[in-house]
N, CA, C and O atoms as a CHARMM CRD file, in Angstrom:
* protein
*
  356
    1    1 UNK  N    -91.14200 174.19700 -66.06800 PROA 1      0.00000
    2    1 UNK  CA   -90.30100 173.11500 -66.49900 PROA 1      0.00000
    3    1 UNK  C    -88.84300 173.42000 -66.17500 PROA 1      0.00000
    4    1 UNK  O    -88.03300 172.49700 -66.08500 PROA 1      0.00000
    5    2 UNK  N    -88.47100 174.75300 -65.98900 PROA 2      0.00000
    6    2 UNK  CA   -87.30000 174.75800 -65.97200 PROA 2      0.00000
    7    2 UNK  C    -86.48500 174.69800 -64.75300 PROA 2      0.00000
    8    2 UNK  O    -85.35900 174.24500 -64.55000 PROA 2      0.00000
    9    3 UNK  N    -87.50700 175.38000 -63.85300 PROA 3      0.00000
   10    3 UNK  CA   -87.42100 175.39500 -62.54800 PROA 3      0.00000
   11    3 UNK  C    -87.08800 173.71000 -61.66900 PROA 3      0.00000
   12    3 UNK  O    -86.27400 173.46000 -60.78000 PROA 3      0.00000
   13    4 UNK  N    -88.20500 172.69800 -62.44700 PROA 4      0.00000
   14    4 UNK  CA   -87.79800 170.83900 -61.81400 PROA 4      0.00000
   15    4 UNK  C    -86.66100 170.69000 -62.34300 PROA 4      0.00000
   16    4 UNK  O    -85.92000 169.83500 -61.85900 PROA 4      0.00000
   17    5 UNK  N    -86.09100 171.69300 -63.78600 PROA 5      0.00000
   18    5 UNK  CA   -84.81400 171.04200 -64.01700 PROA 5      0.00000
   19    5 UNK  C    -83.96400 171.40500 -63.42400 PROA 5      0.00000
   20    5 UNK  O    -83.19500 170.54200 -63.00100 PROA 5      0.00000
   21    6 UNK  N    -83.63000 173.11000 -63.04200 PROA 6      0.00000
   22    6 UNK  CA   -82.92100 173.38300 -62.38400 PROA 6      0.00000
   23    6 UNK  C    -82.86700 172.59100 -60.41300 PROA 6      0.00000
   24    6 UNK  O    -81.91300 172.72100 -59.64500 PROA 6      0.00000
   25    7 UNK  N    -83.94900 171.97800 -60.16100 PROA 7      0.00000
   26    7 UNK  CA   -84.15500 171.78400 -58.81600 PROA 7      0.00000
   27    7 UNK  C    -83.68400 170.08300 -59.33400 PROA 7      0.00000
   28    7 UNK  O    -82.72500 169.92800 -58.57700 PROA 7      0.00000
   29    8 UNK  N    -83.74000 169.32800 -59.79600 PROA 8      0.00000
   30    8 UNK  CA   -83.24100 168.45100 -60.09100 PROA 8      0.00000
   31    8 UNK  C    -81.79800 167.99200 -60.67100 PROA 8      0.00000
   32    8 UNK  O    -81.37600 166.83600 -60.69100 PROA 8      0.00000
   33    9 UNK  N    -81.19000 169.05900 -61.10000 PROA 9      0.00000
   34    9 UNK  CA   -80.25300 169.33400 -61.09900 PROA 9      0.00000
   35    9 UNK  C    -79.24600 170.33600 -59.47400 PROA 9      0.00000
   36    9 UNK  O    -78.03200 170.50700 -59.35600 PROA 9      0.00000
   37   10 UNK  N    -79.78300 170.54500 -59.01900 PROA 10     0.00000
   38   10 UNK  CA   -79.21300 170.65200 -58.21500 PROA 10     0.00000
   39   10 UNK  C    -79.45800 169.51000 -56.68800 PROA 10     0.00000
   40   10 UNK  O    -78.74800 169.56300 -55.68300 PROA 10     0.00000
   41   11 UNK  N    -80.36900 168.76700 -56.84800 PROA 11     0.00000
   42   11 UNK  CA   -80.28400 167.37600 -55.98700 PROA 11     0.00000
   43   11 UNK  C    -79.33200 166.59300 -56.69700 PROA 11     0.00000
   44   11 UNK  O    -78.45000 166.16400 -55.95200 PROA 11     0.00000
   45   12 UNK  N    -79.21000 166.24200 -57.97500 PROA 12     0.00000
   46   12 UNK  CA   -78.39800 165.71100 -58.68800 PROA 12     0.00000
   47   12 UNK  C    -76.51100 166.15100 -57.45100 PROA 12     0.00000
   48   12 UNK  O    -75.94800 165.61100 -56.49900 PROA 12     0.00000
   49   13 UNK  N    -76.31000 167.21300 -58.20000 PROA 13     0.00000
   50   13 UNK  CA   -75.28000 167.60500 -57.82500 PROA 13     0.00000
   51   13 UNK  C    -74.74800 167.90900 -56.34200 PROA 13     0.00000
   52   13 UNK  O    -73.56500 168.08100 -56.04900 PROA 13     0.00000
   53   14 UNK  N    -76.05200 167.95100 -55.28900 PROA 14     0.00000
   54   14 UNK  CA   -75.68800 167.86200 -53.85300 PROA 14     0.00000
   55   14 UNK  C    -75.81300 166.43000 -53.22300 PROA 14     0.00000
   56   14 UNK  O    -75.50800 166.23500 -52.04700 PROA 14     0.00000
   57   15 UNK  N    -76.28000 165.42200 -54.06200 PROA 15     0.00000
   58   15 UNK  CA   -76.19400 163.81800 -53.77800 PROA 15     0.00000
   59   15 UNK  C    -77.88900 163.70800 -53.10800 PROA 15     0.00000
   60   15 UNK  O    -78.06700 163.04200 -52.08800 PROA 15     0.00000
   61   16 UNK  N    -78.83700 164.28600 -53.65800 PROA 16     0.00000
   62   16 UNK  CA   -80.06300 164.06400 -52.79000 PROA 16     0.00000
   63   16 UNK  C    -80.69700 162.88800 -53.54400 PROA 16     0.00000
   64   16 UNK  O    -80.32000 162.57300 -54.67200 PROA 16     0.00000
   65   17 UNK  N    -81.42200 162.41500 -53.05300 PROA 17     0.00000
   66   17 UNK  CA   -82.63900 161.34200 -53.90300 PROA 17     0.00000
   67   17 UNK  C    -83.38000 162.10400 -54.46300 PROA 17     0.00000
   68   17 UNK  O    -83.51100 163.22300 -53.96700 PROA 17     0.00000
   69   18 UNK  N    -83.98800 161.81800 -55.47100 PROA 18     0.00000
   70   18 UNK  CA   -85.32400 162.84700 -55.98900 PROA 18     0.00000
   71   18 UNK  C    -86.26400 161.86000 -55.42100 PROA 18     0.00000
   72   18 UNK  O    -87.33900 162.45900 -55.39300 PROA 18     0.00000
   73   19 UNK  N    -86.50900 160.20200 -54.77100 PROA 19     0.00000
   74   19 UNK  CA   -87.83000 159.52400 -55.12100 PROA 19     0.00000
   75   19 UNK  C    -88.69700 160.21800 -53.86100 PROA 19     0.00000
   76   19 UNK  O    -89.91200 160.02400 -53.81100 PROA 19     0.00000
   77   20 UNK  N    -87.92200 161.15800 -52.69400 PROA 20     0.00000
   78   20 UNK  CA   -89.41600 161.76600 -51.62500 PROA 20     0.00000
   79   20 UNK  C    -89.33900 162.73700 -51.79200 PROA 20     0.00000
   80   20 UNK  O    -89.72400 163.35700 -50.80100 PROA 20     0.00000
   81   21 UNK  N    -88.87900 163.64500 -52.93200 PROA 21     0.00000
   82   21 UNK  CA   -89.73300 164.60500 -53.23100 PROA 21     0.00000
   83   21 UNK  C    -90.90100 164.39100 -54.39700 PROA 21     0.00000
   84   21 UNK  O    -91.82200 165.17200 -54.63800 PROA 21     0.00000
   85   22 UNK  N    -90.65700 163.29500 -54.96800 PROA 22     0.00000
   86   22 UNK  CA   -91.42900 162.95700 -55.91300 PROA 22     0.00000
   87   22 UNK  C    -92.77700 162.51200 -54.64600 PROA 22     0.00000
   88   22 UNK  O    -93.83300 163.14500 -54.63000 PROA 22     0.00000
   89   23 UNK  N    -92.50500 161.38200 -53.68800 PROA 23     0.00000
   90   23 UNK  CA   -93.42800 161.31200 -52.83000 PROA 23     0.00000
   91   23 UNK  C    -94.30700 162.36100 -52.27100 PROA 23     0.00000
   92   23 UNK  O    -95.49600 162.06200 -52.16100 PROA 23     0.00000
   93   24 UNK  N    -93.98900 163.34600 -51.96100 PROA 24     0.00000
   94   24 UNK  CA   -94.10800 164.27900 -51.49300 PROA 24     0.00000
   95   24 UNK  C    -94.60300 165.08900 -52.57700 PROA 24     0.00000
   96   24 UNK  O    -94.98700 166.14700 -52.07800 PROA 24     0.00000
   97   25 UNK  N    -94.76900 165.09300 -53.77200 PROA 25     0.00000
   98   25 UNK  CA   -95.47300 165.81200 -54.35600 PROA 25     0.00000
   99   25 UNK  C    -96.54500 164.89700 -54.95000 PROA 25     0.00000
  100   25 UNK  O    -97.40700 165.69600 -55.31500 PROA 25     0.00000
  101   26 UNK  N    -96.98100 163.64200 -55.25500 PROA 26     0.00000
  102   26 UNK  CA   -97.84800 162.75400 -55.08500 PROA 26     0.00000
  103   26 UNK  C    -98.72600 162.56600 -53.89000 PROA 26     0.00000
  104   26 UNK  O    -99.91400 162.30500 -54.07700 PROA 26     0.00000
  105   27 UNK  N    -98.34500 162.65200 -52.92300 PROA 27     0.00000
  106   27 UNK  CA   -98.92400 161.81000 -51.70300 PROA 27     0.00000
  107   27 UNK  C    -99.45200 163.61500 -50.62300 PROA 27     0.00000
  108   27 UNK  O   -100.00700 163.75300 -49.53200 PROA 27     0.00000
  109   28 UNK  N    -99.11100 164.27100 -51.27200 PROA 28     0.00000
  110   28 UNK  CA   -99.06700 165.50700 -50.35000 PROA 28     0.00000
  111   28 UNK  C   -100.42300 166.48900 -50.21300 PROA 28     0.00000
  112   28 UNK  O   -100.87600 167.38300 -49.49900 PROA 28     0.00000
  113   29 UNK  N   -100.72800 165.74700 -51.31700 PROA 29     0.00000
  114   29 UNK  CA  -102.44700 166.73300 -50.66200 PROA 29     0.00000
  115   29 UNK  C   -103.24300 165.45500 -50.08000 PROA 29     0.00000
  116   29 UNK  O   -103.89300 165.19800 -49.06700 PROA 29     0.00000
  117   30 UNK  N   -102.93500 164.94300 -50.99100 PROA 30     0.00000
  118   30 UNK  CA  -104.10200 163.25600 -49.78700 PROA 30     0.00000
  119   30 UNK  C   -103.76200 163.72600 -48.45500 PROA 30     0.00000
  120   30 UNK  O   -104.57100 163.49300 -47.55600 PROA 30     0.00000
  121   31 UNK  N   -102.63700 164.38200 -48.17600 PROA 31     0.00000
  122   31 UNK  CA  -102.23100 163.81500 -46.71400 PROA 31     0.00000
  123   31 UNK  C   -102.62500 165.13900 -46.02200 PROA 31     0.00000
  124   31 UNK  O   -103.31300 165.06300 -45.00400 PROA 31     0.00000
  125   32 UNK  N   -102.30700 166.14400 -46.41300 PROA 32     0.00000
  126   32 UNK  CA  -103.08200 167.47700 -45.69800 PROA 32     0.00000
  127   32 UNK  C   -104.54300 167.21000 -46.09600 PROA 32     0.00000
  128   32 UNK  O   -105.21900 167.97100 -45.40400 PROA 32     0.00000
  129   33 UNK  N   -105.63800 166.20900 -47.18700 PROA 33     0.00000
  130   33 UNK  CA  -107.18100 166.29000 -46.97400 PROA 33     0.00000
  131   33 UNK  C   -107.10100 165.17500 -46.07100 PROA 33     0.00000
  132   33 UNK  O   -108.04600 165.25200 -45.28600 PROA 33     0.00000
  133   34 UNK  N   -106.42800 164.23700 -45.86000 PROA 34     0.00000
  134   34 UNK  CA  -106.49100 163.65800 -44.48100 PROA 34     0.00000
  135   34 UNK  C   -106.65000 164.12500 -43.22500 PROA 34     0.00000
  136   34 UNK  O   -107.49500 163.80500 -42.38900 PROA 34     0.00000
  137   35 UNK  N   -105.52500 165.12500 -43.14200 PROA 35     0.00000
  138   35 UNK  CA  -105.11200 165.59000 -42.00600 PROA 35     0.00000
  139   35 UNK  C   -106.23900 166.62000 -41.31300 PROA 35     0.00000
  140   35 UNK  O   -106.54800 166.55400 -40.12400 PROA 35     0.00000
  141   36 UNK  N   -106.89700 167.74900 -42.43000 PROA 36     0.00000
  142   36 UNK  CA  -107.80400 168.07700 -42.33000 PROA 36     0.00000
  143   36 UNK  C   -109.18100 167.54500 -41.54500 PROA 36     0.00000
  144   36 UNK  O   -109.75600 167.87900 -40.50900 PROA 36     0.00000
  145   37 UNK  N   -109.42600 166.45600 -42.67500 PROA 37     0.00000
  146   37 UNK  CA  -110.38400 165.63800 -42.31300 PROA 37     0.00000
  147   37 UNK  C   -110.23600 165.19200 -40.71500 PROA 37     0.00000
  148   37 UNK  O   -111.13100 165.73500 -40.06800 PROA 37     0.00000
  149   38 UNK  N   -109.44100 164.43100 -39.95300 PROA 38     0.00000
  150   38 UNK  CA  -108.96200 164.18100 -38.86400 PROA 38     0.00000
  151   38 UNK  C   -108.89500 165.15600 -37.97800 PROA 38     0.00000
  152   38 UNK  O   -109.36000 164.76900 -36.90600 PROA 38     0.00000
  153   39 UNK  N   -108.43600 166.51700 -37.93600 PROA 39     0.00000
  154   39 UNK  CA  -108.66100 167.73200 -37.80800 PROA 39     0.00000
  155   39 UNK  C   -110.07400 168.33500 -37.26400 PROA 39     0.00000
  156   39 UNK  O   -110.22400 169.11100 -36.32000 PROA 39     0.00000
  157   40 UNK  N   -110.91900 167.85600 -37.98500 PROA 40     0.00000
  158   40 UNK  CA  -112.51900 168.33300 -38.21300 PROA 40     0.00000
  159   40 UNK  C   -113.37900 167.07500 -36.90000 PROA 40     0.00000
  160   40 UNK  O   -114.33100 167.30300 -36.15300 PROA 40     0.00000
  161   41 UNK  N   -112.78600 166.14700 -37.02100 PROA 41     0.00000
  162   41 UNK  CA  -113.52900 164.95900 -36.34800 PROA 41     0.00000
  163   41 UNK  C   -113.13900 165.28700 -34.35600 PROA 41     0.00000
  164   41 UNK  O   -113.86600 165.13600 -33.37400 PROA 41     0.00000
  165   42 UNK  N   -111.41600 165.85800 -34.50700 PROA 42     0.00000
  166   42 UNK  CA  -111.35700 166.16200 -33.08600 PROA 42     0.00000
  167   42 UNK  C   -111.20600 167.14100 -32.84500 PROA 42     0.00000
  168   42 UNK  O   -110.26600 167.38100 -32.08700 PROA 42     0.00000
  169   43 UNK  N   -112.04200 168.27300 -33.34900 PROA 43     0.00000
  170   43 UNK  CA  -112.84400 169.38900 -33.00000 PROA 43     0.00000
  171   43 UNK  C   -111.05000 170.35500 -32.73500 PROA 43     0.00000
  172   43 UNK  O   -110.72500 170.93600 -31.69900 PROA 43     0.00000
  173   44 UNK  N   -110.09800 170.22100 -34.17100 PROA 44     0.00000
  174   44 UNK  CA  -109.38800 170.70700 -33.97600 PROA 44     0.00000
  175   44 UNK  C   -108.21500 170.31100 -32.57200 PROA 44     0.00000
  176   44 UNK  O   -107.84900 171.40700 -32.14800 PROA 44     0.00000
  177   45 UNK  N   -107.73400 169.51300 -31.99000 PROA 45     0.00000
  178   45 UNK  CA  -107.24700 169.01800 -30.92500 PROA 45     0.00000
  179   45 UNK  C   -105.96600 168.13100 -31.32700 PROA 45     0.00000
  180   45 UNK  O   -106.03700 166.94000 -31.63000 PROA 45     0.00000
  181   46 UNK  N   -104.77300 168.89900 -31.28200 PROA 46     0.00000
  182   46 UNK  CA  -104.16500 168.09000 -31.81500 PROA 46     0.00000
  183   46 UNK  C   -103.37400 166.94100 -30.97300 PROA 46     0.00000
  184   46 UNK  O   -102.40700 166.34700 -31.44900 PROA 46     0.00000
  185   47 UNK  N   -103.76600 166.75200 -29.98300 PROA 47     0.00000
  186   47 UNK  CA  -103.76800 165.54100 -28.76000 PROA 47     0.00000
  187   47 UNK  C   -104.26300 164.75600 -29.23500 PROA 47     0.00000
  188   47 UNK  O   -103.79500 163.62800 -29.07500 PROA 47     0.00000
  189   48 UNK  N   -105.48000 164.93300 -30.07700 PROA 48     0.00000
  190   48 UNK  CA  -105.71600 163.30000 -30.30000 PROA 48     0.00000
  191   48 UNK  C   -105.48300 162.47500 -30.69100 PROA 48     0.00000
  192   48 UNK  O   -106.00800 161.37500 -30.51400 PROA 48     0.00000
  193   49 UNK  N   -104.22700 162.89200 -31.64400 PROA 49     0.00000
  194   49 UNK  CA  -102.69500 162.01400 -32.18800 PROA 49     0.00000
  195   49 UNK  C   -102.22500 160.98200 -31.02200 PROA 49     0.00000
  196   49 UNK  O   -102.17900 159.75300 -31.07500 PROA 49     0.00000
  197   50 UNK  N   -101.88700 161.87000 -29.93800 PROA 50     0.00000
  198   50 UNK  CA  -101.84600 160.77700 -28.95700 PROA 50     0.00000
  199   50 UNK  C   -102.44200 160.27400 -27.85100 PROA 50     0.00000
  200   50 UNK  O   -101.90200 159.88700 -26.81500 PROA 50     0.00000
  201   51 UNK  N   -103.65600 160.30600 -28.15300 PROA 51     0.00000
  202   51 UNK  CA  -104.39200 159.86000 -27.60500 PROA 51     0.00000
  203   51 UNK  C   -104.89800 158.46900 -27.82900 PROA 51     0.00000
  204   51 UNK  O   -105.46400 157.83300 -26.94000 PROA 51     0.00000
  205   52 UNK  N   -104.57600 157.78600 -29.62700 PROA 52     0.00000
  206   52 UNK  CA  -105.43500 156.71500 -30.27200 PROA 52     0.00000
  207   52 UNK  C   -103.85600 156.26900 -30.09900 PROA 52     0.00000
  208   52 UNK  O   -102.90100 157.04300 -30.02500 PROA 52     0.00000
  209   53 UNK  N   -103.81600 154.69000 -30.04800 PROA 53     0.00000
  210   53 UNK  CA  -102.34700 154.24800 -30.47800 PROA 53     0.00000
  211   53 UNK  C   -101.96800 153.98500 -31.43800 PROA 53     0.00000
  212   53 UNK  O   -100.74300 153.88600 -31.51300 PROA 53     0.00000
  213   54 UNK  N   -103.00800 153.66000 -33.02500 PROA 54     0.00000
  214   54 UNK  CA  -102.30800 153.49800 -33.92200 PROA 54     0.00000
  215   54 UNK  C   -101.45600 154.99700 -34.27100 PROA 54     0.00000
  216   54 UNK  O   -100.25100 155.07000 -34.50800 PROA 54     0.00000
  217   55 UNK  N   -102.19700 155.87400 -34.24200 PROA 55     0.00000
  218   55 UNK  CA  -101.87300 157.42300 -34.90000 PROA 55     0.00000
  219   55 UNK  C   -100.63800 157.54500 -33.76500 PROA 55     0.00000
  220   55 UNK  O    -99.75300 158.05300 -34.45400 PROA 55     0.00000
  221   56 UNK  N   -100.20500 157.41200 -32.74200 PROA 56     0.00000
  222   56 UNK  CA   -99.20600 157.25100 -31.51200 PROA 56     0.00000
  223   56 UNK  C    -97.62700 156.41700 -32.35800 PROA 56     0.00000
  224   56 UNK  O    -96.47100 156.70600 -32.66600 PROA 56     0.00000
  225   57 UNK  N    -98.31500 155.59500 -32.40100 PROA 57     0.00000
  226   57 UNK  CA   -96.99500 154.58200 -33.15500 PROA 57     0.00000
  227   57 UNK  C    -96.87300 154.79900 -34.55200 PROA 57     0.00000
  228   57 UNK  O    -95.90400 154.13300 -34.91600 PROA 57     0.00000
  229   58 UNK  N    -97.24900 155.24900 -35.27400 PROA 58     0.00000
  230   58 UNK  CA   -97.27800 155.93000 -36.75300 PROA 58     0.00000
  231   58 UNK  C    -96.39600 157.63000 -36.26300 PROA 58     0.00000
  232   58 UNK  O    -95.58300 158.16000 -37.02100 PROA 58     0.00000
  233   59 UNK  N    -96.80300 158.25100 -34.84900 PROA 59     0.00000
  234   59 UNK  CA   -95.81000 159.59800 -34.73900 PROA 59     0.00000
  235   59 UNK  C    -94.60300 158.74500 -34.50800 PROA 59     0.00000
  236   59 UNK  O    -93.64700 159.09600 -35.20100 PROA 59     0.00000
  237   60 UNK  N    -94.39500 157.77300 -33.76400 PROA 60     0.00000
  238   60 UNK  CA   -93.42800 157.74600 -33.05200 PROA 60     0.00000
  239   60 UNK  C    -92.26500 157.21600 -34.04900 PROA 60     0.00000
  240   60 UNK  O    -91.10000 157.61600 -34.04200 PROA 60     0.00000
  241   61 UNK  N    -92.87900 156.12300 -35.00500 PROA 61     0.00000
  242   61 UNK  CA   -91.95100 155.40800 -36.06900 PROA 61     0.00000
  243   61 UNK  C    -91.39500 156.98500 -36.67400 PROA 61     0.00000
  244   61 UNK  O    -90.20500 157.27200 -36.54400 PROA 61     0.00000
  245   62 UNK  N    -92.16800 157.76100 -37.20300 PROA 62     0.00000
  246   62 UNK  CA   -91.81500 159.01600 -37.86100 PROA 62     0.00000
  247   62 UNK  C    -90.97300 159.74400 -37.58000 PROA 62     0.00000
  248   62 UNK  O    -90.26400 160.34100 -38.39000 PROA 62     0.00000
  249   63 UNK  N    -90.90000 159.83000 -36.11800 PROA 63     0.00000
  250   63 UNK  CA   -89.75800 161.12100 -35.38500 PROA 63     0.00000
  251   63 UNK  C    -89.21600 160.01700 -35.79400 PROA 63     0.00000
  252   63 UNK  O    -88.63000 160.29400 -36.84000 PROA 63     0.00000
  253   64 UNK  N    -89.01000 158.25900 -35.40000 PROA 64     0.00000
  254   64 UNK  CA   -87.57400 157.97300 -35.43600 PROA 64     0.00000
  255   64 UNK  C    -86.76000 157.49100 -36.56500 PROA 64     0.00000
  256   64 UNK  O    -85.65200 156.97200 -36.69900 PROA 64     0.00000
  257   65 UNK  N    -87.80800 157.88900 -37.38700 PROA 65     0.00000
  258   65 UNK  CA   -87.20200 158.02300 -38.71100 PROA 65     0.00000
  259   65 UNK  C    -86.60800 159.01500 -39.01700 PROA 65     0.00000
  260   65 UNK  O    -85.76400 158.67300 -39.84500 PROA 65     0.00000
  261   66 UNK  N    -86.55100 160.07600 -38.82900 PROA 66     0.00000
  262   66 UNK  CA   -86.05400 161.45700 -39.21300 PROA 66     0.00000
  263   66 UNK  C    -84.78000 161.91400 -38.26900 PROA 66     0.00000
  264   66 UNK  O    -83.91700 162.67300 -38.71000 PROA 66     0.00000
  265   67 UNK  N    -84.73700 161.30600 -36.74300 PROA 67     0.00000
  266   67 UNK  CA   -84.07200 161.75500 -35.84600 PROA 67     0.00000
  267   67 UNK  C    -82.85700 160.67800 -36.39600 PROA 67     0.00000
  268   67 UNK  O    -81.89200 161.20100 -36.95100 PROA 67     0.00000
  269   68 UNK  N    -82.87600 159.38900 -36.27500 PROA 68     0.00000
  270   68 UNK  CA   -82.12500 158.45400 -37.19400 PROA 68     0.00000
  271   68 UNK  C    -81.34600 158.89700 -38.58000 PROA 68     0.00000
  272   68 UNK  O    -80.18800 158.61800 -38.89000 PROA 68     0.00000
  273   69 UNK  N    -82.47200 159.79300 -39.44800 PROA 69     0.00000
  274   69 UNK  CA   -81.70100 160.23900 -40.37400 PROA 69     0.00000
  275   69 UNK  C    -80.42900 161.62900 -40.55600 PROA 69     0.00000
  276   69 UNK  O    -79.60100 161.99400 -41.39000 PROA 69     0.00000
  277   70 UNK  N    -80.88100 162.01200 -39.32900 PROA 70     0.00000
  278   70 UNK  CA   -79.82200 163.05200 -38.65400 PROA 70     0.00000
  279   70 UNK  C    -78.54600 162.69800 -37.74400 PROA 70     0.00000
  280   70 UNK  O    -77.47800 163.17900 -37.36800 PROA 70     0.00000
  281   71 UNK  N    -79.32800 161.56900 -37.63400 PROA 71     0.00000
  282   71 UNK  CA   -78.01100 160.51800 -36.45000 PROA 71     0.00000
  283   71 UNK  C    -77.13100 160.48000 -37.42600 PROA 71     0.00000
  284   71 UNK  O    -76.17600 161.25500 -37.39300 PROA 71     0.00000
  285   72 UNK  N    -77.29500 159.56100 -38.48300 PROA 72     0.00000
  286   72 UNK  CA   -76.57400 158.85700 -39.61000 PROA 72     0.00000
  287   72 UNK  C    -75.91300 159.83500 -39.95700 PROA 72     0.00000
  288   72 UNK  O    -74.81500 159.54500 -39.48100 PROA 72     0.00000
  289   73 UNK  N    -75.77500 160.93800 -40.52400 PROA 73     0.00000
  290   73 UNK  CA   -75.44300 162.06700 -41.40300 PROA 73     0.00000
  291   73 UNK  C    -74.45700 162.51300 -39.87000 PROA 73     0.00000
  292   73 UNK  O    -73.27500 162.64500 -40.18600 PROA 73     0.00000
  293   74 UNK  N    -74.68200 162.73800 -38.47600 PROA 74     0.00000
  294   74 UNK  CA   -73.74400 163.57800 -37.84400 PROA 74     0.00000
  295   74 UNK  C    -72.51000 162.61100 -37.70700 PROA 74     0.00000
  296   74 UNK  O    -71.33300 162.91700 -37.51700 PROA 74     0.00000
  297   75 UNK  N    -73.20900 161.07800 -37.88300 PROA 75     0.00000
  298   75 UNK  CA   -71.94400 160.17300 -37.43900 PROA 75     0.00000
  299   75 UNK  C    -70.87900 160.56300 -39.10100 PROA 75     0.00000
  300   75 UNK  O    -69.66800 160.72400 -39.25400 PROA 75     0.00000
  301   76 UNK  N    -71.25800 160.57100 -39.41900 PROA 76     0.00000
  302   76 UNK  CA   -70.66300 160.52500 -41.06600 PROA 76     0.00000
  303   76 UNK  C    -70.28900 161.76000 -41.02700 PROA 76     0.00000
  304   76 UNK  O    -69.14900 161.72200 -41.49000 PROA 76     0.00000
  305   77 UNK  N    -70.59500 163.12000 -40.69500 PROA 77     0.00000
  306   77 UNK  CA   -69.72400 164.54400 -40.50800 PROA 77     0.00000
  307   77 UNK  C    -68.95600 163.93300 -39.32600 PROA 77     0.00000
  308   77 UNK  O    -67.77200 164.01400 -39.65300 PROA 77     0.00000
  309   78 UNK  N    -69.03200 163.43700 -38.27700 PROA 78     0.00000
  310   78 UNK  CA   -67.75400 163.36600 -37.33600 PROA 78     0.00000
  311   78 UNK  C    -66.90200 162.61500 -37.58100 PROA 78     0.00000
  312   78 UNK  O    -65.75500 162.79300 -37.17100 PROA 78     0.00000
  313   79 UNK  N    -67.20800 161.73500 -38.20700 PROA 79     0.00000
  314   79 UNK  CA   -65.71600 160.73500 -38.84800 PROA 79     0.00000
  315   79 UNK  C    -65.17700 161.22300 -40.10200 PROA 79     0.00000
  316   79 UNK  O    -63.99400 160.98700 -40.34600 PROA 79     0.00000
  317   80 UNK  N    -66.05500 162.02700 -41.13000 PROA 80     0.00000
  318   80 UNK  CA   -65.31200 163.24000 -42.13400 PROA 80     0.00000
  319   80 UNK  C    -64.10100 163.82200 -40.93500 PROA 80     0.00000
  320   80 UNK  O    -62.89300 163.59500 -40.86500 PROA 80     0.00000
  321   81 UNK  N    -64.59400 164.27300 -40.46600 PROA 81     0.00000
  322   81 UNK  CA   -63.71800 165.46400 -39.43000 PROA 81     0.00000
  323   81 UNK  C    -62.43600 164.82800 -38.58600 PROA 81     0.00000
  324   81 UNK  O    -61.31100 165.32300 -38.50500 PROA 81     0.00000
  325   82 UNK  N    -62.90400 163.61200 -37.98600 PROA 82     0.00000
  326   82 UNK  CA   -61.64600 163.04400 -37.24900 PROA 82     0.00000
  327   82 UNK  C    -60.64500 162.55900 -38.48300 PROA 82     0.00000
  328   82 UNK  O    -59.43400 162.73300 -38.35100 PROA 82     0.00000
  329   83 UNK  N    -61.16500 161.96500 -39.64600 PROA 83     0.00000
  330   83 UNK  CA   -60.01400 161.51900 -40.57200 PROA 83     0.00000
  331   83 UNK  C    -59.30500 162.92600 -41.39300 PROA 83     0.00000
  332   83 UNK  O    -58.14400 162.99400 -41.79700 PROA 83     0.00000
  333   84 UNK  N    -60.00300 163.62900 -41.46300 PROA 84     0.00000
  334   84 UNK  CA   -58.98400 165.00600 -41.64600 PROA 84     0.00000
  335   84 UNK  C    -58.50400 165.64500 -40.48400 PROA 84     0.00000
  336   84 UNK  O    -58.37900 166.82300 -40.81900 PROA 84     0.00000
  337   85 UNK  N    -58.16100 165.52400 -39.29400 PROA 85     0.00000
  338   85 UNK  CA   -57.54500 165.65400 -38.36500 PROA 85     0.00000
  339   85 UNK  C    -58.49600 167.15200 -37.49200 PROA 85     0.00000
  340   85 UNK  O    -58.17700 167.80000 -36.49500 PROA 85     0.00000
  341   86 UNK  N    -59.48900 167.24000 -38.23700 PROA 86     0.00000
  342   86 UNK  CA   -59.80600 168.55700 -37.54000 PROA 86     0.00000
  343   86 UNK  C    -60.20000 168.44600 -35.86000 PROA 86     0.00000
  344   86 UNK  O    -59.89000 169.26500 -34.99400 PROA 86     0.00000
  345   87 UNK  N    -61.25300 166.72600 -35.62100 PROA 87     0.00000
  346   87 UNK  CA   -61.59200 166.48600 -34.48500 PROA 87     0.00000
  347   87 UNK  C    -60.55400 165.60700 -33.54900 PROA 87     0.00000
  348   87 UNK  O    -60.08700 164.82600 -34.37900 PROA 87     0.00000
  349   88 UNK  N    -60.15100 165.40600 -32.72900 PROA 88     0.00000
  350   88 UNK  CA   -59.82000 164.23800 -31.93700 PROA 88     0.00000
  351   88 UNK  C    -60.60600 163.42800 -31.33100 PROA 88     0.00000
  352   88 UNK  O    -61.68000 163.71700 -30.80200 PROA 88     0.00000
  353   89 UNK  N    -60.10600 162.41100 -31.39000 PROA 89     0.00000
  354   89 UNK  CA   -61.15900 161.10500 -31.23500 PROA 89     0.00000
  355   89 UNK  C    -61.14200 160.79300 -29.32600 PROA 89     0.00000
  356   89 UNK  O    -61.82000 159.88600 -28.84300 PROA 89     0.00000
């Protein structure tokens, strides 16, 4: 108990969301006995992600969800930086 408080308290205080780690601790074994399961059917092969297109466009939305969320955050450190004069524009 003390440990979610202290870890919640410190998302608190670095500006994080708690609702995907909460996801992520709900949804997180379904998704490794999924993954497993899927795993077992292509004889271990992890091509066969892209091989089917739904599982293809389900990777692809994903990277560009995450690569997006790194976009956002560098544009927002480089305009931190140019308005304190550290970068030039």
């Amino acid at each position: 108990m003390i440990v979610f408080g202290l870890v919640g308290y410190l998302m608190k205080k670095l500006d994080y969301e708690p609702v995907p780690l909460v996801f992520a601790f709900v949804l997180g074994s379904m998704l490794e006995f999924k993954f497993r399961q899927t795993m077992a059917i292509a004889s271990h092969n992890l091509s066969f992600f892209l091989t089917r297109p739904v599982a293809l466009g389900a990777l692809s939305i994903s990277i560009f969800i995450i690569i997006s969320g790194f976009w956002g955050h560098f544009w927002k450190l480089r305009k931190k930086a140019i308005d304190s004069g550290i970068l030039d524009d």
